[in-house]
C-alpha positions as CSV (number, residue, x, y, z in Angstrom):
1,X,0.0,0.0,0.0
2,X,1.7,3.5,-0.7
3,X,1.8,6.2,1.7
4,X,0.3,9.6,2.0
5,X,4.0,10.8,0.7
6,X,4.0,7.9,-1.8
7,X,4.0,9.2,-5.7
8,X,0.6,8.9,-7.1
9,X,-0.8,5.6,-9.4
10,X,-1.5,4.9,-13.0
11,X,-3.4,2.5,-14.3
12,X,-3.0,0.5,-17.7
13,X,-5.8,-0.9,-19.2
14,X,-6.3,-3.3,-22.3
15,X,-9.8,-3.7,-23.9
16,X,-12.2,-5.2,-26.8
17,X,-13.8,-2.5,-29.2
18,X,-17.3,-2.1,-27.8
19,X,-16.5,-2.7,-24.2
20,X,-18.6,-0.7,-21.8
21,X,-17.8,2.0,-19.3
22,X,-19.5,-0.8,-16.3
23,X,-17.0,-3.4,-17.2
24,X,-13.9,-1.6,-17.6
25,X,-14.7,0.7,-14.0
26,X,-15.5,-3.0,-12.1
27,X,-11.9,-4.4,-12.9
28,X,-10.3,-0.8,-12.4
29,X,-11.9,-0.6,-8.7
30,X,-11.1,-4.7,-8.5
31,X,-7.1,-3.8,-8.8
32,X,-7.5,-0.6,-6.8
33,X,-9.1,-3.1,-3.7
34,X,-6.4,-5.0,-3.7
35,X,-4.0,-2.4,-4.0
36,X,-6.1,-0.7,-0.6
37,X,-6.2,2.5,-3.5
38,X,-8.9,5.0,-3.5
39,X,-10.2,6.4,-6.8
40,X,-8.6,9.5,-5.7
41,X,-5.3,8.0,-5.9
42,X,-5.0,7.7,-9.6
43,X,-3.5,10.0,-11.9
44,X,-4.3,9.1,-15.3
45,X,-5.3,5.9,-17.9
46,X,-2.9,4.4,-19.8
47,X,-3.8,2.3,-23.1
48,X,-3.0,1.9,-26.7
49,X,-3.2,4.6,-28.5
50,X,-5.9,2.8,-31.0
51,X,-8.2,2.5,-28.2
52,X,-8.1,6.0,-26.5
53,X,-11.0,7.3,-28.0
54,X,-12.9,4.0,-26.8
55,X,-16.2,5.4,-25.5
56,X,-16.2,2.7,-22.6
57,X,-12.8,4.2,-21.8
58,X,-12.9,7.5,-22.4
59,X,-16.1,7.2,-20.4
60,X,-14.0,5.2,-17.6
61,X,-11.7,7.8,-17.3
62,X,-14.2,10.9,-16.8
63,X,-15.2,8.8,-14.1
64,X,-12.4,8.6,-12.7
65,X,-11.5,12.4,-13.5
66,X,-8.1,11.9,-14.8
67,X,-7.1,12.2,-18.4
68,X,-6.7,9.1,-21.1
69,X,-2.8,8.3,-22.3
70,X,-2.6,6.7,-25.5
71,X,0.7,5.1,-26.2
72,X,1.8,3.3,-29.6
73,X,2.5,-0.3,-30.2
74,X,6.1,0.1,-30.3
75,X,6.5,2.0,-27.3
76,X,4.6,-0.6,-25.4
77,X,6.3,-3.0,-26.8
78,X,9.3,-1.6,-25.5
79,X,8.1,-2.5,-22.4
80,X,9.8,-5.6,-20.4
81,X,6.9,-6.6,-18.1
82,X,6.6,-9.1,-15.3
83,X,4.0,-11.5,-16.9
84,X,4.0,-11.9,-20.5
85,X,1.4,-13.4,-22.2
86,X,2.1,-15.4,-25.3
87,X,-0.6,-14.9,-27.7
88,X,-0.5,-11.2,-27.6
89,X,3.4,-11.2,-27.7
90,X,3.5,-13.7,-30.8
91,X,1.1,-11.4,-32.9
92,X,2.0,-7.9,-32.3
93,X,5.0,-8.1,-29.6
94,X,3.4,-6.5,-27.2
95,X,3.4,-8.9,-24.0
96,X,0.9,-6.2,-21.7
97,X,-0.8,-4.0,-23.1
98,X,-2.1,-3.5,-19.2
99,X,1.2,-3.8,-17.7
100,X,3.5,-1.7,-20.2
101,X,0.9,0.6,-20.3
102,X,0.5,1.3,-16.3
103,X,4.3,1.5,-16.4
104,X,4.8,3.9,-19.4
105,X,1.7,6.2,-17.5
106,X,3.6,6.6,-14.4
107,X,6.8,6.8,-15.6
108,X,5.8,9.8,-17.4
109,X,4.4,11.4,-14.5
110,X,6.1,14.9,-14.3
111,X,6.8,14.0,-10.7
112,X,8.4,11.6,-11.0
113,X,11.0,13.6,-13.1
114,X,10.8,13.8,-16.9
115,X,10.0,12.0,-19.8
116,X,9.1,8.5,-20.6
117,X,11.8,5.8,-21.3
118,X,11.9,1.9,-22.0
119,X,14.9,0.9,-19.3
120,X,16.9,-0.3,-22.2
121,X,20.2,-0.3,-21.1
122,X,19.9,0.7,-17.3
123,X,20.0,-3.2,-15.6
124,X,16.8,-3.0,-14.4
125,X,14.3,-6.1,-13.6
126,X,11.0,-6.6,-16.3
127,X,8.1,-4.7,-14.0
128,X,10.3,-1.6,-14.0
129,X,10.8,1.8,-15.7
130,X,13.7,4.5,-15.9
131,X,12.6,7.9,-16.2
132,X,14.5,10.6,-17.5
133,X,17.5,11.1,-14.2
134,X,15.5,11.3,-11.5
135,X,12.4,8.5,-11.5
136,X,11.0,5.4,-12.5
137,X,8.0,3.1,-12.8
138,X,6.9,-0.2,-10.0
139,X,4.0,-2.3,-10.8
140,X,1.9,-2.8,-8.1
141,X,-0.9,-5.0,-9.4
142,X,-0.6,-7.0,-12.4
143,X,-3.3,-7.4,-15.1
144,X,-6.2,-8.7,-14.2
145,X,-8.5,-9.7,-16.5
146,X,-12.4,-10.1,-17.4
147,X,-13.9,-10.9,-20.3
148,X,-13.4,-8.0,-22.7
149,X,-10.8,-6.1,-20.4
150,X,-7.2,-5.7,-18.7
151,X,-6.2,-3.8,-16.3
152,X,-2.6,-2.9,-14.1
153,X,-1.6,-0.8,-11.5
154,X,1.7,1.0,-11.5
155,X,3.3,3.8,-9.5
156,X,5.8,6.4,-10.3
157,X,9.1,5.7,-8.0
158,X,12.3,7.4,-7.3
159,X,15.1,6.3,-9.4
160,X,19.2,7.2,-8.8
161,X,21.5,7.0,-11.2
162,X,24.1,3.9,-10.2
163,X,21.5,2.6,-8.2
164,X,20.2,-0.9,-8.4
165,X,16.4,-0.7,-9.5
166,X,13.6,-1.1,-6.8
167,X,12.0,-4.5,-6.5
168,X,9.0,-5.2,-8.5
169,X,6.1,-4.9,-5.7
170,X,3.7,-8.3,-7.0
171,X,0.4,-8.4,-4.8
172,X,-0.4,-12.2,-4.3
173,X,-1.9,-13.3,-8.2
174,X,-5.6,-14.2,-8.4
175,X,-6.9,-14.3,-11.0
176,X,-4.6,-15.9,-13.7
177,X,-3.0,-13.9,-16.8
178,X,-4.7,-13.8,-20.9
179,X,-3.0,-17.2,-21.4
180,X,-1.8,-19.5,-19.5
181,X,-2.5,-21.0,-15.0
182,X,-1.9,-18.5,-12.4
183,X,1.9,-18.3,-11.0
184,X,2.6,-20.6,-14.7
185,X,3.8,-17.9,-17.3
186,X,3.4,-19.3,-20.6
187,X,5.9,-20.4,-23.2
188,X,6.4,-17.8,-26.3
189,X,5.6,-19.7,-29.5
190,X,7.0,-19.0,-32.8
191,X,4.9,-16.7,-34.8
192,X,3.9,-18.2,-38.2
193,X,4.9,-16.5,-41.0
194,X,1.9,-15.9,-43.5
195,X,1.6,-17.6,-46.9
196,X,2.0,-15.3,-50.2
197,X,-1.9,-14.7,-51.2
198,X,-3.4,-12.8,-53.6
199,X,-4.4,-9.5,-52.5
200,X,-6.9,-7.3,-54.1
201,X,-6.8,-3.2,-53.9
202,X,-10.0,-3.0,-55.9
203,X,-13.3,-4.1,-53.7
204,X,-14.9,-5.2,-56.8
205,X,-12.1,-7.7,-58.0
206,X,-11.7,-10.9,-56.6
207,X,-9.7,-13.9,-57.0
208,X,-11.8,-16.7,-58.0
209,X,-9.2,-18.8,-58.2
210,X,-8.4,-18.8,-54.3
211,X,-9.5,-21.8,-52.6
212,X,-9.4,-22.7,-48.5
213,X,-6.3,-25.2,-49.4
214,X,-3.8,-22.1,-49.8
215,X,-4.3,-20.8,-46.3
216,X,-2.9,-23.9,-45.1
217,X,-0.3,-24.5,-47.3
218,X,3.6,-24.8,-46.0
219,X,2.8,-23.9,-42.6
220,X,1.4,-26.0,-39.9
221,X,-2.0,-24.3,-38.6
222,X,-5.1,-25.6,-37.3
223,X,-7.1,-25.4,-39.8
224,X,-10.7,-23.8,-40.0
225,X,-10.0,-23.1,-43.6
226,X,-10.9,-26.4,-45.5
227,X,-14.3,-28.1,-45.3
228,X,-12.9,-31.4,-44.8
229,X,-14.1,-33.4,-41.9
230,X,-11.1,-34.3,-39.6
231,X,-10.2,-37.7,-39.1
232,X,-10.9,-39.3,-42.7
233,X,-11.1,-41.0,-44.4
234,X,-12.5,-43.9,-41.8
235,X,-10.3,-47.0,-41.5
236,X,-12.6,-49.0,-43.8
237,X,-12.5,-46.6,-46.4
238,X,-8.4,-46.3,-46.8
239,X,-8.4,-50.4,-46.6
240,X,-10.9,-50.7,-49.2
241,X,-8.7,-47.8,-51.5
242,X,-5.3,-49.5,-50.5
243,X,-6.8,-53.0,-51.5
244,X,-7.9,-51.5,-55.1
245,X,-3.7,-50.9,-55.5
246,X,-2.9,-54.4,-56.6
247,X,-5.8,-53.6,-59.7
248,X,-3.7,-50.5,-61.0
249,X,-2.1,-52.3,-63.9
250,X,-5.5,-52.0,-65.8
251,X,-7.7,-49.1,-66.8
252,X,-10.3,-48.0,-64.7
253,X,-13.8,-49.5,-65.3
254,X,-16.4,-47.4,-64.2
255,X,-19.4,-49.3,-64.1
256,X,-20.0,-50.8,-60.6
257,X,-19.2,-47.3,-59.1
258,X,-21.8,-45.9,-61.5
259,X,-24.4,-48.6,-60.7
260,X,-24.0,-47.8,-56.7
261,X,-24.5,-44.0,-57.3
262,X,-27.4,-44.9,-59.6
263,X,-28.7,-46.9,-56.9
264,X,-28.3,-44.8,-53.9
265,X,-30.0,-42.3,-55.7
266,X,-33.1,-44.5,-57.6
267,X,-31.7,-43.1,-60.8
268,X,-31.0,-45.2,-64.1
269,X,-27.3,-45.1,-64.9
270,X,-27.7,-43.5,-67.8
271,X,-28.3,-40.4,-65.4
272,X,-25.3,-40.4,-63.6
273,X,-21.5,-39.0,-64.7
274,X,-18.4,-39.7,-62.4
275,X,-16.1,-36.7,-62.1
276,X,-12.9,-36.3,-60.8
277,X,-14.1,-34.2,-58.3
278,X,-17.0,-31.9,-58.6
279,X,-14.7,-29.4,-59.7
280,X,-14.0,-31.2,-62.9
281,X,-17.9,-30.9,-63.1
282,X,-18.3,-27.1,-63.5
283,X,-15.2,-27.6,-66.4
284,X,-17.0,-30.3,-68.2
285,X,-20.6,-28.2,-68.1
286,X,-18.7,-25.1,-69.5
287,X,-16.7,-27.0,-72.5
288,X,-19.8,-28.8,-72.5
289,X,-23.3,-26.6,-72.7
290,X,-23.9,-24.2,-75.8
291,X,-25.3,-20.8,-73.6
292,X,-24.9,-17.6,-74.0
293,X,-26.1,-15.6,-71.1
294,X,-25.2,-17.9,-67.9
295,X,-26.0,-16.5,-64.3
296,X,-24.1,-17.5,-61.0
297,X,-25.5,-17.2,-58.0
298,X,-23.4,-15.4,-55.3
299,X,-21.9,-15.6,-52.7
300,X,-21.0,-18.8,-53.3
301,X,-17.9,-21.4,-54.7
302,X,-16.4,-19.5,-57.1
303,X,-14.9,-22.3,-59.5
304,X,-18.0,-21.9,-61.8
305,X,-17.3,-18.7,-63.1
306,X,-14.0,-18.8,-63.2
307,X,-14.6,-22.2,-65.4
308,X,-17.2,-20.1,-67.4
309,X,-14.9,-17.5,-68.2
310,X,-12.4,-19.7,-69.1
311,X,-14.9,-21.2,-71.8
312,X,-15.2,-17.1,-72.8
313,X,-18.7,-17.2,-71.3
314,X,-20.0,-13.5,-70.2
315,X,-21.2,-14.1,-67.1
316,X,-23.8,-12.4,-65.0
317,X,-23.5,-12.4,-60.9
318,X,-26.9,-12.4,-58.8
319,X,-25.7,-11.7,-55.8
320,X,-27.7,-12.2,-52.6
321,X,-27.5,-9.6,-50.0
322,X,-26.6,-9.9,-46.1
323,X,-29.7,-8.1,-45.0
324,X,-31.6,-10.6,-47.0
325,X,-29.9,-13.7,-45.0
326,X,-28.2,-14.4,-48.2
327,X,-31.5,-16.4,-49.4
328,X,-32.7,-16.9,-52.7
329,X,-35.5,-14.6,-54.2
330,X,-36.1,-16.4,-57.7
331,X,-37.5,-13.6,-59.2
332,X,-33.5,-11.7,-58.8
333,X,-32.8,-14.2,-61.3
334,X,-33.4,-12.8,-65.3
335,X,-35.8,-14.5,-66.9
336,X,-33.6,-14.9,-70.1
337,X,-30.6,-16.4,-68.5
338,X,-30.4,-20.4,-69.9
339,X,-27.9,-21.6,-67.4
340,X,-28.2,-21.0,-64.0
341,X,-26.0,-22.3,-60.8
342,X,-26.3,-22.1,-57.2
343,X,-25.1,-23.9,-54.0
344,X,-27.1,-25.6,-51.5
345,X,-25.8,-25.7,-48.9
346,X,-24.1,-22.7,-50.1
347,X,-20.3,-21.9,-49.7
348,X,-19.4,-19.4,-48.0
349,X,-22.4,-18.4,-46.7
350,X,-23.9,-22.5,-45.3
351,X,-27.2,-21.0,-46.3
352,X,-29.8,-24.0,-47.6
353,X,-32.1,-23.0,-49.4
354,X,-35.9,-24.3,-49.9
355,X,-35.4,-27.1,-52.6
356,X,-38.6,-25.4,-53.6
357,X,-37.1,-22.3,-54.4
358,X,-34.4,-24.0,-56.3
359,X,-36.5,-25.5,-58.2
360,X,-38.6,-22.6,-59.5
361,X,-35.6,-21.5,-61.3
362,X,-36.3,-24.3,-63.7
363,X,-37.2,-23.0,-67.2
364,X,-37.8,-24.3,-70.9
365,X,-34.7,-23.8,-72.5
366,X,-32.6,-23.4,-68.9
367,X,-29.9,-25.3,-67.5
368,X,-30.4,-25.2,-63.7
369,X,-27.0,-26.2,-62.1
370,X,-27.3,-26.9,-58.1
371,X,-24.0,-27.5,-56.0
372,X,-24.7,-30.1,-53.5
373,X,-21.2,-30.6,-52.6
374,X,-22.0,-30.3,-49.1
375,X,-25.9,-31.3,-48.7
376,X,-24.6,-34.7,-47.3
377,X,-23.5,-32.6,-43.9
378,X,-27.2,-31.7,-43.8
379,X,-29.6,-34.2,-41.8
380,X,-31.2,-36.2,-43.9
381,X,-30.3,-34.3,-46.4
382,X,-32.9,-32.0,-46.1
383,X,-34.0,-29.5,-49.5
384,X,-31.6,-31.5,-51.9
385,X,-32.8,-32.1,-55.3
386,X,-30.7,-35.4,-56.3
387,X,-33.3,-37.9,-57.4
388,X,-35.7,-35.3,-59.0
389,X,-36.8,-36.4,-62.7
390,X,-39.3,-33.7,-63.1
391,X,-37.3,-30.8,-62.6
392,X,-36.4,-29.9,-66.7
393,X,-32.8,-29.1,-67.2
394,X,-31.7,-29.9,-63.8
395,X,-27.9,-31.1,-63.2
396,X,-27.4,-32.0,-59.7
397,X,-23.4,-32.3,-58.8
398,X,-22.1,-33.8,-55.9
399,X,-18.6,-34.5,-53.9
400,X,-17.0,-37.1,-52.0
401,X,-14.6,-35.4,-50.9
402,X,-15.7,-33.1,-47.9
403,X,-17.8,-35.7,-45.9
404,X,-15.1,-38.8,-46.3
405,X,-11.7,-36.9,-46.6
406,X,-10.6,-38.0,-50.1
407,X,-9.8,-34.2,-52.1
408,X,-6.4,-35.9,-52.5
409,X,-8.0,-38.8,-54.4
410,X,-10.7,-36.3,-56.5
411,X,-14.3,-37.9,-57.0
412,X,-17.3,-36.6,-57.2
413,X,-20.4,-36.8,-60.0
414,X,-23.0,-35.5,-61.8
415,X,-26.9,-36.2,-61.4
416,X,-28.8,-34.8,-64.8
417,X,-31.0,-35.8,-67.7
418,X,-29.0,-38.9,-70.0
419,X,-28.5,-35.9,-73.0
420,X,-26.6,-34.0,-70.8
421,X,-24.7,-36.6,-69.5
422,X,-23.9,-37.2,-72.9
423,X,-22.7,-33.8,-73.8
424,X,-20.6,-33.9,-70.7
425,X,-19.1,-37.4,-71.2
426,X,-18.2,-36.2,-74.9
427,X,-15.5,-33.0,-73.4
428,X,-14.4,-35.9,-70.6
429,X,-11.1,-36.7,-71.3
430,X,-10.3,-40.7,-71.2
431,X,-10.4,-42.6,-67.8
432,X,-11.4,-39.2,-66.0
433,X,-11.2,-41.2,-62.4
434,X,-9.0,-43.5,-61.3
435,X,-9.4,-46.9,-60.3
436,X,-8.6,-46.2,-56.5
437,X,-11.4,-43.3,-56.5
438,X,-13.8,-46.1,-58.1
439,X,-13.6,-47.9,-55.7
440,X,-13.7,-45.7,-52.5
441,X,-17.4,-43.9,-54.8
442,X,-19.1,-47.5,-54.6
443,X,-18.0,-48.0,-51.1
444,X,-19.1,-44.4,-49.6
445,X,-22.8,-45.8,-51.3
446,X,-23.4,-48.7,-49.1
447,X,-25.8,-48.3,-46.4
448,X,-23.1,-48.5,-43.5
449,X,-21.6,-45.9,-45.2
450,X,-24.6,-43.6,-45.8
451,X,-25.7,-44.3,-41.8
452,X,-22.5,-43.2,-40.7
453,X,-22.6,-40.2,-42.9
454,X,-25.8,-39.1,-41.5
455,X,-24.2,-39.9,-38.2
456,X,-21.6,-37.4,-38.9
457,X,-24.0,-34.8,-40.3
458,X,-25.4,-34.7,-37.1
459,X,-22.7,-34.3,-35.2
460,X,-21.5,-31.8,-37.4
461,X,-24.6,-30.2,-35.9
462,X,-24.2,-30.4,-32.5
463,X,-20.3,-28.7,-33.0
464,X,-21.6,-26.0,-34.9
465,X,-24.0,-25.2,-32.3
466,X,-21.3,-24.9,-29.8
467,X,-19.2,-22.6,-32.1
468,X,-22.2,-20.4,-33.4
469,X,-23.2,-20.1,-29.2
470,X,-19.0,-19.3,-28.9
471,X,-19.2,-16.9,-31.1
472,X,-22.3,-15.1,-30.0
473,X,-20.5,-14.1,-27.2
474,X,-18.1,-11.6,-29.1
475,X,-19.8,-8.3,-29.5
476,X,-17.7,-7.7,-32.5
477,X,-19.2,-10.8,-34.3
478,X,-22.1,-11.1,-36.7
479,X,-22.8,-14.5,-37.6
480,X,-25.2,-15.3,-40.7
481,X,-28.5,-16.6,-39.4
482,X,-29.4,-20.6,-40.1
483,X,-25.8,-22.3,-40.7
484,X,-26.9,-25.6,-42.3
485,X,-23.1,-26.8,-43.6
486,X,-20.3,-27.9,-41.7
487,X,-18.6,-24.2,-41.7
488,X,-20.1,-21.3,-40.8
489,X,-19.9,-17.5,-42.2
490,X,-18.9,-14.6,-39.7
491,X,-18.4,-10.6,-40.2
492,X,-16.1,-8.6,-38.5
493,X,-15.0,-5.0,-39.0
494,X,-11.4,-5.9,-40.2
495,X,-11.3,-9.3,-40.4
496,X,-8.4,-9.0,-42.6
497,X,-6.4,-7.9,-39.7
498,X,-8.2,-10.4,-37.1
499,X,-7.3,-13.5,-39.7
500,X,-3.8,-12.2,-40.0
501,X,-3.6,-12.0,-36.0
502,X,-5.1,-15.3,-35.9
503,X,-2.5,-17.2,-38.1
504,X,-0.1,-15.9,-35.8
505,X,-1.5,-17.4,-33.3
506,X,-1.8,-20.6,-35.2
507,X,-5.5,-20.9,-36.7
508,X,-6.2,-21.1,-40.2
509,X,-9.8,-19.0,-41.5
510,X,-10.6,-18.7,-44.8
511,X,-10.5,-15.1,-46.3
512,X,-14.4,-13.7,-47.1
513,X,-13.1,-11.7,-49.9
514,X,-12.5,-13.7,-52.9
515,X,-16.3,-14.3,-52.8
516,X,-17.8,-11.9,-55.0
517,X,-20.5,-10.1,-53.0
518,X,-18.3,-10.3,-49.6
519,X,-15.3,-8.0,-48.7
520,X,-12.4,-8.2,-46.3
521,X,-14.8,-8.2,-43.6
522,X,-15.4,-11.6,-44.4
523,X,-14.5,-15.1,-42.6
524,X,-15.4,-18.5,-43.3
525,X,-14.9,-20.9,-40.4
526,X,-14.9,-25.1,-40.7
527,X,-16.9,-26.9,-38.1
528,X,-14.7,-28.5,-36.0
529,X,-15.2,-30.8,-32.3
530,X,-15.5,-28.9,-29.4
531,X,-11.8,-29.0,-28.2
532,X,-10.7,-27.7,-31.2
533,X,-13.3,-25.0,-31.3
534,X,-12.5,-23.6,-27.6
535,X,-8.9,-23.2,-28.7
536,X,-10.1,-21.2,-31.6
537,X,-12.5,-19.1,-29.6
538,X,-9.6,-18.4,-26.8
539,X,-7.3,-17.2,-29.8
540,X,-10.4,-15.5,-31.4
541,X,-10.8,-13.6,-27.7
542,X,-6.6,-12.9,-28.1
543,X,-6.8,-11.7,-31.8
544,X,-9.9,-9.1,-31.0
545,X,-8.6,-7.8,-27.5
546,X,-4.9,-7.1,-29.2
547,X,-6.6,-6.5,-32.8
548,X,-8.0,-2.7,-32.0
């Protein structure tokens, strides 16, 4: 406790955008308790300059009647503090923003004699600060945190030149530190460098060609960027694909795989195409289809365009808007488009749309084009139009490789009247899948299979419930209503920054804006079990409290 004759206090304090006046003055008077402070005692309000025209703190420190201190990064990274936290120091390098803050406050208090300094040089312990010739800085309470705030305590202190530093004054911890047990200081960990991507000045260009795979690539991050589900393929599946490598002397026949889709769908094989991958799909239909005024559907996957306008299609973009839910008004469409495509689920946006709706797209003369590449993540597969004979012009394509982990092996196929299969097979090249992918299509149609995809769909459901409830807990994230896929679509005002910050801190999230109708506001996250989720949600906590 400082004297009567004591130099005054300062407090630091780190905090969320959005954070109210309530929460930040309950920590401030929680430090000042255990400090045995008054109100009266403190001098000023230290932060980062970013956040010193936060209402809740601005408002904090009118409360307290002293004025706010805004200090730059570098200067508070500067700082050697008593209890660094790793997160914040990996992604910015500033261990406390509390701590260096309450420091760099009252060691520029002009009574404690002069300007501020960084003790570079000087010999003294982390929790202290140099001042000019004639005083320093002691932390008296370290940061304390609550949910969307940190706060110290420091005091000015007299410093002589040639004089060993004052002690660091520690008042018993309580409460733990941003990462890591109390009394455990974490281990730093290697910031991750961040992959060369595409980057886009204009907010109407976007780079269709980007895909959730190159956020992951050449660095090891947990990845929320790739709709794969973790932990596949199953056992069963990779002994049935290595089995099918003592065949690979001959060329791949088709047929039984084609019979099972057939099947598992009540559809004559004469209706069904296999595809290496659906991707190949959107290729084929663009060689393939004589139009002349196709229509995507957006947001949503972007390889059909870019496969379009490859084929030197002009293509149109509908784009659905966020204060619509991203849902499907059929009469956006023009009535003169003959090919139209759309998602359901749709990526980025896990939006599923009424099959219904879908289906009133359908027009003489129209090619309707629905991408179900991730319906089998929906229970029962709910609103999908696989199956349907008396839709006209409708292709259906659909992918193996998101529920059953095999976008390394690339299959997928194609569910549409037997002319277009025709026209599609024609622009196939030769043995389009191979004989390992063959075999791993007919075994994903067996009923085990199908029961323990439905299975998974469901848990997929349950997870996304417990990251869509994690999220809602972030005042700085907007979510988009009725997530059906295995990934969910959140906005953030510069989520550019927040996804940078995040693969820092080791997490993968797919960039928003290479989806035409999104910007860099944009994340997509993957559905992932709850463990994995409460990590991310910890580092999403890190990334928004450090992001400013």
């Amino acid at each position: 406790m400082l004297s009567d004759a004591a130099p005054s206090a300062h407090l630091g304090v780190g905090a969320r955008p959005g954070v109210p006046v309530d929460e930040v003055l309950a920590l401030v008077d929680a430090v000042l308790r255990e400090a045995r402070l008054t109100r009266a005692r403190v001098r000023s309000l230290g932060t980062l300059d970013a956040r010193a025209a936060e209402p809740g703190i601005v408002a904090a420190a009118a409360a307290l009647g002293v004025p706010v201190r805004g200090f730059p990064a570098e200067a508070l990274a500067a700082v050697s503090v008593p209890h660094p936290s790793a997160l914040p120091l990996a992604a910015t390098g500033t261990a406390s923003v509390a701590e260096a803050a309450a420091l760099l406050a009252a060691g520029a208090d002009p009574g404690a004699g002069g300007g501020t300094g960084t003790g570079g040089g000087t010999g003294m312990g982390p929790g202290t600060l140099p001042v000019g010739s004639g005083g320093g800085a002691v932390l008296l309470v370290p940061k304390r945190k609550s949910r969307r705030v940190t706060c110290a305590l420091a005091a000015s202190a007299p410093f002589r030149p040639n004089e060993d530093a004052p002690g660091v004054r520690l008042l018993p911890s309580a409460h733990g530190y941003i990462a890591g047990e109390p009394g455990s200081p974490p281990t730093i960990p290697t910031p991750h460098t961040t992959a060369a991507m595409d980057t886009h000045t204009d907010t109407d260009a976007h780079d269709l060609r980007h895909h959730g795979d190159a956020e992951v690539r050449d660095e090891k991050l947990i990845d929320l960027a790739v709709n794969v589900r973790t932990n596949t393929p199953p056992d069963w599946l990779r002994e049935r694909i290595a089995d099918s490598l003592t065949g690979l002397a001959a060329y791949p026949d088709g047929r039984a795989a084609r019979a099972a889709v057939a099947e598992r769908h009540d559809l004559p094989s004469n209706r069904v195409l296999l595809t290496a991958g659906a991707a190949e799909a959107f290729v084929l239909l663009a060689r393939a289809l004589e139009v002349r005024r196709p229509v995507v559907v957006h947001p949503q996957f972007t390889e059909p365009e870019a496969a379009l306008r490859d084929a030197g299609h002009e293509v149109r973009r509908v784009v659905l808007r966020e204060e619509d839910g991203f849902r499907l008004d059929p009469a956006a469409v023009p009535e003169d488009a003959d090919l139209v495509v759309i998602g359901n689920p749709t990526n980025p946006t896990s939006v599923l749309h009424p099959a219904a709706s879908i289906a009133a797209l359908a027009r003489p003369g129209r090619t309707l084009v629905v991408d179900e590449a991730f319906i089998d993540a929906v229970p029962g597969e709910r609103e999908s139009l696989a199956g349907r004979t008396d839709v006209p012009g409708l292709v259906v394509l659909r992918s193996l490789t998101k529920t059953w982990g095999l976008a390394g092996l690339r299959i997928g196929y194609v569910l549409a009247e037997p002319e277009t299969v025709e026209a599609l097979e024609r622009v196939q090249p030769l043995w389009p899948v191979s004989t390992p992918a063959l075999v791993a299509a007919e075994a994903c149609m067996s009923r085990a299979a199908l029961a323990e995809a439905e299975h998974a769909a469901h848990r997929i459901g349950v997870e996304r419930a417990h990251l869509l409830a994690g999220l809602a807990e972030f005042d700085e994230v907007r979510t988009v209503a009725g997530s059906e896929g295995p990934f969910v679509l959140i906005r953030i005002d510069g989520a550019d920054a927040v996804r940078e910050t995040l693969r820092s801190l080791g997490f993968a999230a797919r960039r928003g804006d290479t989806f035409p109708g999104l910007d860099r506001n944009w994340l997509r996250l993957a559905v992932r079990d709850r463990a994995t989720t409460n990590r991310f949600l910890q580092a999403l906590d890190q990334a928004l409290l450090i992001g400013g």
